[in-house]
C-alpha positions in Angstrom: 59.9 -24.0 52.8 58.3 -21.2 50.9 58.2 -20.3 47.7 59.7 -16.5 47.6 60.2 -15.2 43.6 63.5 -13.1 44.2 65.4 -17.0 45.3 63.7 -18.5 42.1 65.0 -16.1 39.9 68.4 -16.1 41.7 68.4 -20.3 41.0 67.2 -19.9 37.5 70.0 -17.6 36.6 72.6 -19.6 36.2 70.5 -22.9 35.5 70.2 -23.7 31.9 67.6 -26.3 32.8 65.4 -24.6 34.9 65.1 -21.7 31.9 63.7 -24.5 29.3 61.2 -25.9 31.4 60.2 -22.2 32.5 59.6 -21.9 29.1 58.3 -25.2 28.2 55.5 -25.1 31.5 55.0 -20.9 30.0 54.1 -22.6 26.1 52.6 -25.5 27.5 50.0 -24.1 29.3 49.9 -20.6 28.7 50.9 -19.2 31.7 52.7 -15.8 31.9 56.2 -16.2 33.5 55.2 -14.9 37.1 52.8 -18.2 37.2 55.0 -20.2 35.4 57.4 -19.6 38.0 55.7 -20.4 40.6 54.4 -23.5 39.1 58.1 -24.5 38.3 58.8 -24.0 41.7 55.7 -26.4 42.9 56.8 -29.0 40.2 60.9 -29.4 40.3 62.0 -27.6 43.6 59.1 -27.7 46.5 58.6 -30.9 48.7 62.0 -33.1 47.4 61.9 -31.8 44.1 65.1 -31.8 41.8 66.4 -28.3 43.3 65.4 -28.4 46.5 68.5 -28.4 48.0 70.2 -25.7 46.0 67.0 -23.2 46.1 67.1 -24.1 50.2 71.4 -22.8 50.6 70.3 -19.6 48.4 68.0 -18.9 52.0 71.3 -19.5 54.0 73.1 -16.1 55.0 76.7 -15.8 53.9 79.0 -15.4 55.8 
């Protein structure tokens, strides 16, 4: 699984709890967003995280 920014956005959209801890990990350590992104991705959706599963069917083509 890779970590690709236009799918991160497209989970955090509609995901009330991924946009706090964005912005916690962004105040926290005082990353800008693109980082934080990526480090939210690393931390709640990579490797059996939280969101893996929903991030992984955002990769599926629809039919």
């Amino acid at each position: 699984m890779r970590y690709i920014k236009s799918q991160m956005k497209e989970l955090m959209k509609d995901n009330r709890e991924l946009q706090i801890r964005l912005k916690e990990i962004m105040d926290e350590l005082g990353l800008e967003r693109n980082y934080a992104l990526k480090a939210l991705y690393h931390a709640e959706v990579a490797e059996g995280g939280k969101y893996q599963q929903a991030y992984q069917a955002l990769d599926k083509p629809k039919d």
